[in-house]
C-alpha positions as CSV (number, residue, x, y, z in Angstrom):
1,X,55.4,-47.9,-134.4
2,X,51.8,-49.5,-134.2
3,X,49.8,-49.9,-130.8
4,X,47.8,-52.6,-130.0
5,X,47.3,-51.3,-126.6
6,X,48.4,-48.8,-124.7
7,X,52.0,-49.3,-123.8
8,X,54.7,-46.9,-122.5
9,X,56.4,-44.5,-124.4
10,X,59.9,-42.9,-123.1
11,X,61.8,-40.7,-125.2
12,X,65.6,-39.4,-124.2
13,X,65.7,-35.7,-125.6
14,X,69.3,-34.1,-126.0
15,X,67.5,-30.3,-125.4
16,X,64.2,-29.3,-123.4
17,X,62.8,-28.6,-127.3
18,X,64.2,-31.3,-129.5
19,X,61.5,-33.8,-128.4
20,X,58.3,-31.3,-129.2
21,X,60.2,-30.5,-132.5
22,X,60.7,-33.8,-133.7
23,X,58.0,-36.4,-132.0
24,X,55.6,-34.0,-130.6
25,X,53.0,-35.9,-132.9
26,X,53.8,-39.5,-132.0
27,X,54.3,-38.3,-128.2
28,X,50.2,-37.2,-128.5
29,X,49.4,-39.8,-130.5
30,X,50.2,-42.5,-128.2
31,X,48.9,-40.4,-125.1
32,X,45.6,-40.3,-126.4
33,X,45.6,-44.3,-126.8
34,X,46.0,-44.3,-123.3
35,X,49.9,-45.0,-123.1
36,X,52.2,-44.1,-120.6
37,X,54.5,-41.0,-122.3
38,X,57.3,-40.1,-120.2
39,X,60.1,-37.2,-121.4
40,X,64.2,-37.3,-120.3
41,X,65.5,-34.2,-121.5
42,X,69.2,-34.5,-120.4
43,X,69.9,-30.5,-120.3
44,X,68.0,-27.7,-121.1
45,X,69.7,-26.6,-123.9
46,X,70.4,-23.3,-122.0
47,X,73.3,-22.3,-123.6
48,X,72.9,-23.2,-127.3
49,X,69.1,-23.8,-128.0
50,X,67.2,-20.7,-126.0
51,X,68.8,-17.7,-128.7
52,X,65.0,-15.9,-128.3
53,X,65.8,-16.0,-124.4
54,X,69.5,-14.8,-124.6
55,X,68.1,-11.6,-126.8
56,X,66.4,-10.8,-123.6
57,X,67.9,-7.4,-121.6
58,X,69.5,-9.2,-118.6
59,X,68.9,-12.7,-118.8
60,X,70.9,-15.1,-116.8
61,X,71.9,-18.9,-117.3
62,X,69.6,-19.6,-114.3
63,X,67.3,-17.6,-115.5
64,X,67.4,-19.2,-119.2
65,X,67.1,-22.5,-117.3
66,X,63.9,-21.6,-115.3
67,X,62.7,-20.1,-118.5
68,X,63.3,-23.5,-120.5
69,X,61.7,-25.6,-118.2
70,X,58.3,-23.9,-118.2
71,X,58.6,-24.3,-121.9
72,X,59.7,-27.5,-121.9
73,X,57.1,-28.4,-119.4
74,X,53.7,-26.8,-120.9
75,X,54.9,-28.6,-124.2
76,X,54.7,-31.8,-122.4
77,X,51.3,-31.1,-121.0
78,X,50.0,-30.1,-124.2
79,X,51.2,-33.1,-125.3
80,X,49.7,-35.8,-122.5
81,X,53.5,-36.5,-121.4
82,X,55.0,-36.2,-118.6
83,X,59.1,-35.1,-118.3
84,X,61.9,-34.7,-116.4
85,X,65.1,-33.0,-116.3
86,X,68.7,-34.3,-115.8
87,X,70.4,-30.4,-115.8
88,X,73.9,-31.9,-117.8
89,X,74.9,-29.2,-119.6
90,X,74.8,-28.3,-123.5
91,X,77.2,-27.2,-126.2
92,X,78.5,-29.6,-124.8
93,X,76.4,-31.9,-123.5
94,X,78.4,-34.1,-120.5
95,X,76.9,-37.7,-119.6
96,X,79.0,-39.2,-116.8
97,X,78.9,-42.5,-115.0
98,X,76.3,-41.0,-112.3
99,X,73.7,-39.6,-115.2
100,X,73.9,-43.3,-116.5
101,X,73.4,-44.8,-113.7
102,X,70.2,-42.3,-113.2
103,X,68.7,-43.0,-116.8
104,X,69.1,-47.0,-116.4
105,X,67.1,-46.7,-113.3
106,X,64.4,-44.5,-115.0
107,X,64.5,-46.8,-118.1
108,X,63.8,-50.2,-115.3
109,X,60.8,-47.7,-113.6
110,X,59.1,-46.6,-117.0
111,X,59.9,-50.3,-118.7
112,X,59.0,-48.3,-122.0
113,X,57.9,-50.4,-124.8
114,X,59.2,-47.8,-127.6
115,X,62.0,-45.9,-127.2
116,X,62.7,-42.4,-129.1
117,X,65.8,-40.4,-129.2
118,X,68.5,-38.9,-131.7
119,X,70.1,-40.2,-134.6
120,X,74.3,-41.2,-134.3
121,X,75.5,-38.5,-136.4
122,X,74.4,-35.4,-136.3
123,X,78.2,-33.1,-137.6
124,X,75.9,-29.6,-136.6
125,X,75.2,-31.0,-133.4
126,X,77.0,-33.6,-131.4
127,X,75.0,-33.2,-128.3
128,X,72.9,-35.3,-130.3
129,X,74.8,-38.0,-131.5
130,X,76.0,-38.4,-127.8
131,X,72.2,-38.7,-126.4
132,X,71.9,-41.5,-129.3
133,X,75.1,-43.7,-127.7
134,X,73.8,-42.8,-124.0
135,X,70.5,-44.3,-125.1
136,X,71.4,-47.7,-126.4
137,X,74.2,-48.2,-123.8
138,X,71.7,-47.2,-121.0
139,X,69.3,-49.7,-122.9
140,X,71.8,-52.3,-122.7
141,X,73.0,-51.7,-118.8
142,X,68.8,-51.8,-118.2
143,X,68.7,-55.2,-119.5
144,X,71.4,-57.0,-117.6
145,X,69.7,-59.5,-115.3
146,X,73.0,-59.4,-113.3
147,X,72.4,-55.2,-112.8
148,X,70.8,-54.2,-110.1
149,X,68.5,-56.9,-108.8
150,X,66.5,-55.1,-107.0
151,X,64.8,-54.2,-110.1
152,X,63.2,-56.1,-113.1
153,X,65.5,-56.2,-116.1
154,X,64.1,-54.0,-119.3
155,X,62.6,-55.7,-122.2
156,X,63.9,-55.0,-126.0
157,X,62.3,-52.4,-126.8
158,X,62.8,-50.9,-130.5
159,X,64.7,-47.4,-130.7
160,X,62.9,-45.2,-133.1
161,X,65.4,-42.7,-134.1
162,X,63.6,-38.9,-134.6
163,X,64.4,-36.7,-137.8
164,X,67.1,-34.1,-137.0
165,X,66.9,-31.0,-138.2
166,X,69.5,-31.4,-141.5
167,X,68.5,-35.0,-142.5
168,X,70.4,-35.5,-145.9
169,X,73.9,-34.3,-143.9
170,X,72.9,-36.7,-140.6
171,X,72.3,-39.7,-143.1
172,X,68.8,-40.3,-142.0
173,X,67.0,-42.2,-144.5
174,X,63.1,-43.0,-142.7
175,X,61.4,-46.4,-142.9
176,X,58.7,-45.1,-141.4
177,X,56.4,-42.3,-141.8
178,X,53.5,-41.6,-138.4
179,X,50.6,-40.4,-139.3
180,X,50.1,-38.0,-136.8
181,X,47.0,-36.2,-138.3
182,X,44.8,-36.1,-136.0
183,X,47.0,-34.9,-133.3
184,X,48.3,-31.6,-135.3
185,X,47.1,-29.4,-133.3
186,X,48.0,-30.7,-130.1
187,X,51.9,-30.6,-132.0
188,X,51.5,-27.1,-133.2
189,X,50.4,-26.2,-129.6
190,X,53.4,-27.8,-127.8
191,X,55.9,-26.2,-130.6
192,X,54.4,-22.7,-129.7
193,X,55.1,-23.1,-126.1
194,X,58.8,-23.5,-127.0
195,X,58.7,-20.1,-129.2
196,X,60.4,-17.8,-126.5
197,X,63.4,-19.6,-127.1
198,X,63.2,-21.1,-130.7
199,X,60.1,-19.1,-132.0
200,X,61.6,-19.8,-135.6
201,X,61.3,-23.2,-135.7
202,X,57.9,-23.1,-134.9
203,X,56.7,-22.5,-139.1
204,X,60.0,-24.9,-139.8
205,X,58.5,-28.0,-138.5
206,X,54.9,-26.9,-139.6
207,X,56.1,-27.2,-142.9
208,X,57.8,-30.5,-142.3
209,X,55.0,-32.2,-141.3
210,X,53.1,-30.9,-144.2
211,X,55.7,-32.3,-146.5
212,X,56.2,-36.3,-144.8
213,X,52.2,-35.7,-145.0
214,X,52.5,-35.6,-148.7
215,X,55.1,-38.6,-148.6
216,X,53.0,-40.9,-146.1
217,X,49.9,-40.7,-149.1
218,X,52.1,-41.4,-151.8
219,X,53.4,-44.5,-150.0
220,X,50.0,-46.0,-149.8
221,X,48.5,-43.8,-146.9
222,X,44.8,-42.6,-146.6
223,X,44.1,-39.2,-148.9
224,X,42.6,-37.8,-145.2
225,X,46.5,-37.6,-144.0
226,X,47.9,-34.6,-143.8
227,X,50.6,-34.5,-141.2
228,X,53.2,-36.9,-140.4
229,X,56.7,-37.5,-139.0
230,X,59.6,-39.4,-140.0
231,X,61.3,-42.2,-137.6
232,X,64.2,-44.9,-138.4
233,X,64.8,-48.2,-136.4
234,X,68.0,-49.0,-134.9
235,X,66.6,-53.0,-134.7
236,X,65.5,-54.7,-136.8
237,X,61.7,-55.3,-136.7
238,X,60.1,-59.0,-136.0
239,X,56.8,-59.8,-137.1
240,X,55.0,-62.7,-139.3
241,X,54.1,-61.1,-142.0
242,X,56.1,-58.9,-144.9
243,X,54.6,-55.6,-144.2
């Protein structure tokens, strides 16, 4: 996930929180080298991601929604992103032919050059593993010339799968670990606007990033890294050179 220029950046998030949790680095990395970061968080996770909210004397789904996307929101901000919401439910997450239809259309406006989102199989979570298949299928409608022709077709852009939160049980074996150093704090800020509904995952991911940190210098990275975070390709990568 290198960047010769600037480039657009589009990630499709499951829950309002999974995309600070899991890319928050990369999403402010890529920002601050000028690229275009746009967020499609498919539901708020209102019903199965907000506990801290829930705990809350009198809270309402609506209320847990309105809640969520502030969060969700100021996490993007802090992050140099922009998002959006699609409002389709979670535990479980629904994807009919209309949200398709909706996400192809924002995939053809945003023509991302990197694409982020879920791994396949995620047995705690299959919201997840159903934000994974809407991705690629969406990827694939977006790039029929014969679709829409009002519209340019998408590129191929690669799909950078994010670490989920249990990666021995989801099968996730990374091939690449993102420095995302010197964008920590912008990360840690975005988590902590998430804490009213997942406070607890706030010291989780800290100490992920600490330990892909460790990982990323003993796999040849600069001793001055300290942070990173773990992505797998769904393509296969082209280049001319073994690297």
């Amino acid at each position: 996930m290198t960047a010769p220029g600037p480039g657009s950046v589009l990630v499709v998030s499951a829950h309002a929180a999974d995309f600070v949790w899991r890319a928050g680095g990369a999403l402010a990395l890529y920002a601050d080298r000028g690229a275009a970061v746009h967020v499609v968080c498919l539901s708020f996770g209102e019903r199965g991601e907000s506990q801290g909210l829930w705990k809350q004397e009198g809270m309402t789904l609506d209320g847990v929604k309105t809640a969520r996307r502030a969060e969700s929101t100021a996490a993007a901000q802090a992050l140099g992103a922009t998002v959006e919401f699609l409002d389709l439910g979670d535990y479980p997450l629904r994807v009919d032919a209309g949200a398709e239809d909706t996400l192809v259309a924002i995939l053809r406006a945003h023509a991302p050059d990197v694409l982020l989102t879920h791994v396949p199989h995620d047995p705690y979570n299959t919201d997840h593993d159903l934000a994974h298949a809407t991705t690629l299928r969406t990827r694939m409608v977006a790039q029929a010339h014969g679709h829409d022709r009002s519209t340019a077709p998408l590129g191929a852009p690669q799909v950078f799968q994010f670490e989920p939160h249990q990666p021995e049980v989801c099968g996730f074996v990374p091939d690449l670990l993102l420095d995302v150093s010197p964008v920590w704090e912008r990360k840690l800020e975005a988590m902590r606007c998430m804490a009213g509904g997942q406070g607890h995952l706030v010291d989780y991911y800290t100490d992920l990033g600490v330990r892909r940190g460790v990982q990323a210098r003993r796999n040849g990275a600069p001793a001055g890294v300290t942070h990173a975070e773990a992505f797998r390709r769904t393509y296969p990568s082209v280049g001319t050179e073994l690297r």
